[in-house]
LOTOR-463851 format. One line per field, with one value per residue (C-alpha): residue in one letter; y, z, x. Coordinates in nm, 3 decimals, m for minus. Each point is the difference from the previous one (the first is absolute). Layout:
N
res a/...
v Y/...
w Z/...
u X/...
//
This chain:
432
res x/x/x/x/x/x/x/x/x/x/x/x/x/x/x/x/x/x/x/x/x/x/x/x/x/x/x/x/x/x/x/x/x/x/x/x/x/x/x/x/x/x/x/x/x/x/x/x/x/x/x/x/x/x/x/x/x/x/x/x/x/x/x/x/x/x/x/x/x/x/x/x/x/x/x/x/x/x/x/x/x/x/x/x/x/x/x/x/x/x/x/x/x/x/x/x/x/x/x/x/x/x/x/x/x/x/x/x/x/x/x/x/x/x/x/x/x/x/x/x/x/x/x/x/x/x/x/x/x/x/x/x/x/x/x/x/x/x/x/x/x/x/x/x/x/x/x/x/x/x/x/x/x/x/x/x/x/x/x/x/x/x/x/x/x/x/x/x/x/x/x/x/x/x/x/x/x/x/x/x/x/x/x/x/x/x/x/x/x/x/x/x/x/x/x/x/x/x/x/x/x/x/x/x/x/x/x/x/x/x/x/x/x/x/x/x/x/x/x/x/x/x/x/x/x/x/x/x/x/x/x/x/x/x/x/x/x/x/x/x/x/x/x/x/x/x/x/x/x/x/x/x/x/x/x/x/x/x/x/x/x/x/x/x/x/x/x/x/x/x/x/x/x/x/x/x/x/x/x/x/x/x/x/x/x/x/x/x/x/x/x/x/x/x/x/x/x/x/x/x/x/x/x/x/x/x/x/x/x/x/x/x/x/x/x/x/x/x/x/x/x/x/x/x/x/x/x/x/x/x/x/x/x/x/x/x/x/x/x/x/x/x/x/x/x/x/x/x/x/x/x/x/x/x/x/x/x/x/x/x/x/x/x/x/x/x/x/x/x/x/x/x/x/x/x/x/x/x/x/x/x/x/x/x/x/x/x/x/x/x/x/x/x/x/x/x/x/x/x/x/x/x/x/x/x/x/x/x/x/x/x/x/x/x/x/x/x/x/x/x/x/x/x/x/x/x/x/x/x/x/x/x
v 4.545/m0.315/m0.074/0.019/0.329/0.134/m0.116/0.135/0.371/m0.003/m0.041/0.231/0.241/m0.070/m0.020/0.407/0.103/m0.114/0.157/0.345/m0.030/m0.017/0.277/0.223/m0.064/m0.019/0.379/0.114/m0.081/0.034/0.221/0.062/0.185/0.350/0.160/0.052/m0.363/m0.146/0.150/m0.107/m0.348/m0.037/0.100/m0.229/m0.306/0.112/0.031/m0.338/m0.190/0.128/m0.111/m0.371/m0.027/0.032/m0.243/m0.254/0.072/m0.048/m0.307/m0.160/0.108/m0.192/m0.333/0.201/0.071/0.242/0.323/0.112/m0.180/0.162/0.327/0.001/m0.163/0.313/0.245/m0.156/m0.035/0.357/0.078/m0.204/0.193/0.305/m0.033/m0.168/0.303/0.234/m0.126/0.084/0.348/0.030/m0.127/0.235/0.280/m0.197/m0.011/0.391/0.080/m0.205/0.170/0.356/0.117/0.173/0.077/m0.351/0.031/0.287/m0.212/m0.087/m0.345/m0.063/0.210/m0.230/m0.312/0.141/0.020/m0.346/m0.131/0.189/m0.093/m0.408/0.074/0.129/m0.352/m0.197/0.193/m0.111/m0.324/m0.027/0.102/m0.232/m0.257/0.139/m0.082/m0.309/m0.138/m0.194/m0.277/m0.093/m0.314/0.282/m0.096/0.310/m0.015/0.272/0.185/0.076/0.343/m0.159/0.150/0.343/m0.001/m0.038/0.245/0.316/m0.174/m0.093/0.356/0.132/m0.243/0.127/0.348/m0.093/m0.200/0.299/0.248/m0.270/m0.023/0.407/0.090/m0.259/0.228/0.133/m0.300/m0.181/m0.416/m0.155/0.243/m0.077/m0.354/0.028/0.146/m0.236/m0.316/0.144/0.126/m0.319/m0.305/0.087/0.089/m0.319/m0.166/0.138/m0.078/m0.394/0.048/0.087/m0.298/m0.238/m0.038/m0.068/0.089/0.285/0.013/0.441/0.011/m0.162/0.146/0.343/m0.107/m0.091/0.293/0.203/m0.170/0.025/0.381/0.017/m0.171/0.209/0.320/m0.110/m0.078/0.311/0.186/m0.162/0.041/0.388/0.034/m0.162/0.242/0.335/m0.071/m0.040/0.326/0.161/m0.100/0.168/0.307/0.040/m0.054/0.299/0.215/m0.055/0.088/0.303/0.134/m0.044/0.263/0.114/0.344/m0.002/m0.188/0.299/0.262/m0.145/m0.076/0.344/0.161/m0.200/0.108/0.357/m0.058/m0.205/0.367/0.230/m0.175/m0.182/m0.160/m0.231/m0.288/m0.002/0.039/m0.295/m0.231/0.134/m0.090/m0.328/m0.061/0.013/m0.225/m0.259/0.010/0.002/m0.321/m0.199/0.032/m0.251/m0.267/0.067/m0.176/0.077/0.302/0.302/0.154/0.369/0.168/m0.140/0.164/0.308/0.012/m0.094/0.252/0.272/m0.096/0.088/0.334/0.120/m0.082/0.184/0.302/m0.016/0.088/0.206/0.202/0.199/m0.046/m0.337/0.020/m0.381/m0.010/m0.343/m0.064/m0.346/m0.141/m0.389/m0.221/m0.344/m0.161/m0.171/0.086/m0.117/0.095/0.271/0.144/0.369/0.186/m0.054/0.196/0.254/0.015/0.052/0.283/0.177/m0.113/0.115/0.171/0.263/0.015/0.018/0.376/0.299/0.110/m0.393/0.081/m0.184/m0.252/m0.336/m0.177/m0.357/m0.087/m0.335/m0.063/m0.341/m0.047/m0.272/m0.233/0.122/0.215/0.312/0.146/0.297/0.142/0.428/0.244/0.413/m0.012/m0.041/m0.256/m0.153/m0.152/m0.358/m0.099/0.138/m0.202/0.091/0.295/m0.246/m0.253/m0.261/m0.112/0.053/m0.340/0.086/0.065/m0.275/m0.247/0.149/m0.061/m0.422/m0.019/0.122/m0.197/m0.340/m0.005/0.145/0.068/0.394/0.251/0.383/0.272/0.293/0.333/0.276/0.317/0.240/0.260/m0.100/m0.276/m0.334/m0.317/m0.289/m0.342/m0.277/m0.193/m0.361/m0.204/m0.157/m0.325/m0.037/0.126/m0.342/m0.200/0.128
w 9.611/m0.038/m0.293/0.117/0.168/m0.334/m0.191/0.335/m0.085/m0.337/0.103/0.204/m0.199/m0.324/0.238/0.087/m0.362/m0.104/0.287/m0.086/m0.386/0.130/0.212/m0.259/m0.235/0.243/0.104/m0.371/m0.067/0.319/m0.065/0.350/0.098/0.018/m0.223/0.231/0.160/m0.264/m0.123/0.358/m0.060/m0.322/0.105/0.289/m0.208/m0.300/0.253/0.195/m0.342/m0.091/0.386/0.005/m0.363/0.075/0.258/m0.176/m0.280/0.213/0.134/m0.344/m0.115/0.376/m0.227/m0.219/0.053/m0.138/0.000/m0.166/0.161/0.362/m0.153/m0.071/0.326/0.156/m0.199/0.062/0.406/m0.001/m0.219/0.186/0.325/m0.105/m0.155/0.278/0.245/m0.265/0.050/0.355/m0.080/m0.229/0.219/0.282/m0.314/m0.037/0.378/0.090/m0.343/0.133/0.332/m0.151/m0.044/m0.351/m0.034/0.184/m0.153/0.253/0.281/0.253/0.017/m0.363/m0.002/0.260/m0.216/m0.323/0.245/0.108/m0.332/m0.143/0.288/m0.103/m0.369/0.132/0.211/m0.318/m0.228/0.364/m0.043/m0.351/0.107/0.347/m0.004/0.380/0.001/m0.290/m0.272/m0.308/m0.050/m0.332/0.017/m0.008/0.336/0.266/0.348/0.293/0.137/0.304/0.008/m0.192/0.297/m0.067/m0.325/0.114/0.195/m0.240/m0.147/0.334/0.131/m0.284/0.065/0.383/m0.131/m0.195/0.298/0.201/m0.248/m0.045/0.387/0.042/m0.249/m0.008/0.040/m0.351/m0.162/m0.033/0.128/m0.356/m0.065/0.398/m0.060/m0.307/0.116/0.299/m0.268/m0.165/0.253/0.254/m0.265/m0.153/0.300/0.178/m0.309/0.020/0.387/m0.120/m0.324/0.281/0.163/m0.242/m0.194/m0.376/m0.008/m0.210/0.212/m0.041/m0.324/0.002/0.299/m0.155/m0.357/0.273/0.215/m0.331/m0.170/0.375/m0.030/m0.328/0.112/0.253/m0.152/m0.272/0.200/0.225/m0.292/m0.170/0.307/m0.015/m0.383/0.054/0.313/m0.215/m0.280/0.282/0.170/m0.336/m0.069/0.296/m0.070/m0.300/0.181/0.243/m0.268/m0.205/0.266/0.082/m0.325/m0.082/0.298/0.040/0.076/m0.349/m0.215/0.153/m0.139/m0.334/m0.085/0.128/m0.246/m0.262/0.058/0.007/m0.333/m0.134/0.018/m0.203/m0.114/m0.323/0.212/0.196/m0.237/m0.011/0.424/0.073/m0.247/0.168/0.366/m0.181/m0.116/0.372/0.174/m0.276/0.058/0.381/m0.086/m0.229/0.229/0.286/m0.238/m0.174/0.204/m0.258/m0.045/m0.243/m0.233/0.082/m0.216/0.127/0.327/m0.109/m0.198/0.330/0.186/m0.256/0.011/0.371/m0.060/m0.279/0.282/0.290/m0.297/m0.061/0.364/0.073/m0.368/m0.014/0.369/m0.105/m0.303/m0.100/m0.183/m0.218/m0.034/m0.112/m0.149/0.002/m0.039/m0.116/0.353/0.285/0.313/0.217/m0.011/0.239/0.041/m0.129/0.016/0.430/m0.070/m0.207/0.211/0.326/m0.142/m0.094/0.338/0.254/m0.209/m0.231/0.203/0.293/m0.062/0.077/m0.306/m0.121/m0.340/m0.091/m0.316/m0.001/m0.251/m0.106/m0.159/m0.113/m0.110/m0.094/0.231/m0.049/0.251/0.069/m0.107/0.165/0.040/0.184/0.161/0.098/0.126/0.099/0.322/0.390/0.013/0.331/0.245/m0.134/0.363/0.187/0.104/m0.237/0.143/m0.052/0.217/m0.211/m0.349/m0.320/m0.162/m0.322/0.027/0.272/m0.282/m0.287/0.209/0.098/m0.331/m0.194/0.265/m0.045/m0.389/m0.151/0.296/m0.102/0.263/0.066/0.118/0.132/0.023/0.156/0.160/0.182/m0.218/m0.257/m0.168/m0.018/m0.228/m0.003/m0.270/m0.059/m0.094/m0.200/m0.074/m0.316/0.133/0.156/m0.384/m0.137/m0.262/m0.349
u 11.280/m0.200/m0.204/m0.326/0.127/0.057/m0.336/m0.214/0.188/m0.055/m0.385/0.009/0.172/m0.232/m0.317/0.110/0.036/m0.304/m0.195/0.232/m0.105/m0.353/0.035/0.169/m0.292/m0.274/0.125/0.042/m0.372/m0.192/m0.316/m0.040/0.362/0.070/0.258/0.254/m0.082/0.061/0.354/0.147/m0.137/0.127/0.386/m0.016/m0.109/0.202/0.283/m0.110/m0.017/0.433/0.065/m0.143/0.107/0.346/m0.089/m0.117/0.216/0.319/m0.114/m0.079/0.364/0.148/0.066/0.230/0.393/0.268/0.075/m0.317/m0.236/0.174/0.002/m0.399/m0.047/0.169/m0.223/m0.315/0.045/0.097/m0.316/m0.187/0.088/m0.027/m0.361/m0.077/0.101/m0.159/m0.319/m0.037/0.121/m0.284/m0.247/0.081/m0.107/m0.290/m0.035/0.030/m0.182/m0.299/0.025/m0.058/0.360/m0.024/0.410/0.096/0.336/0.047/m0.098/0.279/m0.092/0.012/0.385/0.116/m0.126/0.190/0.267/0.026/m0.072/0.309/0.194/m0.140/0.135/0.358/m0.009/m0.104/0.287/0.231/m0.108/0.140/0.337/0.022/m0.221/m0.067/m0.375/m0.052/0.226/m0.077/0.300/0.170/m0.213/m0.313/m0.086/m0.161/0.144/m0.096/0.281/0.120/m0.175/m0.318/m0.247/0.093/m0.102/m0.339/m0.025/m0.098/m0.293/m0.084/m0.008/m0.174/m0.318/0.056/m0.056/m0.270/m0.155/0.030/m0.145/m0.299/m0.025/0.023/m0.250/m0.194/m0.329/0.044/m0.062/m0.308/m0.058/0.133/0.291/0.091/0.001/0.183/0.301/m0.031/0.049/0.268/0.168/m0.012/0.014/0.346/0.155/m0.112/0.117/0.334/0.024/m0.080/0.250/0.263/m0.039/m0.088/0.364/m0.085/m0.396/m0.073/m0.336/m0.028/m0.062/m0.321/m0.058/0.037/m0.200/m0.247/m0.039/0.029/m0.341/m0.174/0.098/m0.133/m0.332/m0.101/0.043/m0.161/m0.309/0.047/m0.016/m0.259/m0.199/0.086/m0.069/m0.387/0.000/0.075/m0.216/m0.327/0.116/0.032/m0.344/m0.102/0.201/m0.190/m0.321/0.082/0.140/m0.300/m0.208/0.188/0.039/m0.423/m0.097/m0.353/0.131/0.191/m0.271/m0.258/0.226/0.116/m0.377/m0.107/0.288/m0.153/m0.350/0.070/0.142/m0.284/m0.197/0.149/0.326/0.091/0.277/m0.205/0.049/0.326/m0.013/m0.213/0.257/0.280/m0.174/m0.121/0.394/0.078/m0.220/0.028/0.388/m0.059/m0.202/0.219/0.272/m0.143/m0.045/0.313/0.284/0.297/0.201/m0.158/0.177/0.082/m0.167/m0.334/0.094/0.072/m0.361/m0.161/0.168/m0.060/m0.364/0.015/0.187/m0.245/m0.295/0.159/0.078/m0.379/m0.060/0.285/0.055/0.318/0.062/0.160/0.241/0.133/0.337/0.150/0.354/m0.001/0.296/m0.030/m0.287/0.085/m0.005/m0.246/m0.076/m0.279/m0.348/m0.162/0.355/0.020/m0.335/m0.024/0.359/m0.164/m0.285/0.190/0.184/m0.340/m0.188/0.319/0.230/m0.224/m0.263/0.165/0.137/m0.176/m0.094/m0.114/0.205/0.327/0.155/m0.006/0.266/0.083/0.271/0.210/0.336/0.192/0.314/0.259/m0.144/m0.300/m0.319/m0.134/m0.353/0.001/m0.272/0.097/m0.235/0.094/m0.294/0.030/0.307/0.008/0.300/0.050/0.146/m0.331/m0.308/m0.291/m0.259/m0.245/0.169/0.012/0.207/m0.232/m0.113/0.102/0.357/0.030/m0.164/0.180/0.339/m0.071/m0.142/0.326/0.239/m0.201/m0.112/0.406/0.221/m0.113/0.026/m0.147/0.251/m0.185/0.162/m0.177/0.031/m0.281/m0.096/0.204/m0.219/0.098/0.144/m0.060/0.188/m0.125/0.293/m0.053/0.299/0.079/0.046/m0.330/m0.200/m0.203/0.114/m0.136
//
């Protein structure tokens, strides 16, 4: 290998690092990524900076001779092909992750990747033994084998699979995760194709660094673009759940609780706070973008249950089991639960009378406010009567998947009341 050969590799090869390094930081610290995003990123660069490493690593160590220097050059081209095979496992993960598949180590695609990469790392341990598809000399000089071809074809087949899981399901994914894939997925393999015929140019690992960074770049945008997108559909979440929680029908009947109290009733003060206490909540929360702290909720939701108990006395009984308190969650959240079990679950049997309890518990990943009420209960799978969803709980359930990745499991059954969680993960709780 000439000379200038050699200095154009060691470019190349130092050229990739540095655009891995930036990549591996660039994914630690983006603001913008999701969770889960972000942990596939980091393994692939993390993985991308050990495989053109070793590269660059065994090329600085090609001046050197002896037994040592032959023996580290054997370990780092076997590294160096293995990460390298490694990474396009992990970004077919990545790849059916993005697409929607929750378990995508149970997908068949993904098997037949681990397959082909285990079948790459029996060729590699082969390889040691033969020489059948490269050999480094006693002079520590690489030569292709005869069988040098065949080596490529696992990784090759794996970015096929991941081509055709891209092409199959390429619906699921939005413009900039499409594209994405597309770059990573096309710009090492056409590197490869040129590194096959090009004797002596170590031309894919730039091209993967490359296609890595343009990955990296798009779904940072894309999901930039998404997070700007969530936060102006949560503000009009909170719009339409403010609006639906302040109804004329219920402000008519709270006030008209109040004023029969306001007669002949020493509890009328203490009513009109508690009605006060609930429309001043119901007010901070639209110009109050960050998380609340629970037990803020649960005041404003208790505020609710002691109006309905005005109107409805010891038809409604209202039961506390709360356990934990020390969390977040966001605003507006828990009393359109607590009112929906009231509205369509007590209220909703023939008699009108019925229990409503909340209750919270601490979990090991995760936090639980549970909303459980002994009325009407209804078939979860059915269409509403009403023919359409109610606002609240359709609100309450965007709201909790954009603002902490929460969700809200309802479990119901007719005339046996219903359930419903409100489940906030610990990951997604504010700093402080």
């Amino acid at each position: 290998m000439s000379e200038a050969l050699i200095g154009v590799n060691l470019a190349i090869a130092a050229a990739g690092l540095t655009i891995c390094i930036i990549g591996l930081l660039q994914s630690l610290l983006g603001r913008q990524l999701a969770p889960e995003t972000r942990r596939f990123l980091v393994v692939i660069f993390a993985v991308l900076v050990v495989y053109v490493g070793c590269d660059l690593l065994g090329q600085a160590a090609d001046d050197y001779s002896g037994t040592l220097a032959v023996a580290a050059a054997r370990v780092l081209l076997f590294l160096e092909s293995l990460s390298s095979a490694f990474a396009a496992l992990v970004l077919l993960a990545f790849l059916l992750r993005s697409c929607g598949e929750e378990r995508w180590w149970e997908s068949a695609a993904f098997r037949a990747a681990c397959v082909l990469w285990l079948l790459y790392l029996a060729m590699l341990v082969f390889n040691e033994a033969t020489g059948a598809f490269y050999v480094i000399n006693r002079d520590n000089v690489y030569h292709r084998g005869p069988y040098y071809p065949a080596l490529l074809v696992p990784p090759v087949l794996i970015m096929a699979i991941g081509l055709a899981v891209l092409v199959k399901r390429r619906a699921d994914l939005s413009p900039g995760e499409r594209s994405a894939f597309v770059a990573y997925l096309v710009i090492p393999a056409a590197s490869m194709v040129w590194q096959m015929l090009s004797y002596g140019l170590y031309i894919v690992v730039l091209g993967t660094a490359i296609a890595a960074f343009v990955m990296l770049t798009y779904i940072q945008s894309d999901q930039s673009r998404r997070h700007y997108l969530a936060q102006a559909e949560n503000a009009r979440l909170k719009s339409d759940l403010m609006l639906s929680q302040l109804q004329p029908h219920f402000l008519s009947n709270a006030l008209g609780a109040i004023g029969g109290l306001c007669r002949d009733n020493p509890e009328a003060k203490e009513a009109i706070g508690t009605f006060s206490r609930y429309l001043r909540e119901n007010v901070d929360a639209l110009t109050d973008d960050a998380p609340a702290p629970f037990s803020r909720e649960l005041d404003h939701a208790r505020a609710y249950l002691e109006l309905e108990k005005l109107r409805f006395g010891d038809d409604l009984s209202v039961a506390y089991d709360v356990r934990a308190t020390e969390f977040f969650m966001p605003t507006l959240t828990l009393q359109p639960i607590a009112e929906n079990a009231v509205r369509h679950g007590i209220r909703g049997t023939e008699d009108g009378t019925g229990t409503v309890t909340v209750s919270s518990r601490e979990c090991k990943d995760r936090w639980e406010v549970t909303v459980a009420d002994d009325g009407a209960g209804f078939d979860p799978m059915a269409p509403p009567a009403d023919g359409r969803t109610h606002v609240g709980l359709a609100a309450v359930r965007e709201r909790l998947h954009h603002e902490c990745g929460g969700e809200l499991l309802v479990e119901s059954e007719p005339g046996c009341g219903s359930r419903v969680t409100i489940v906030i993960p610990k990951a997604g709780e504010p700093d402080g």
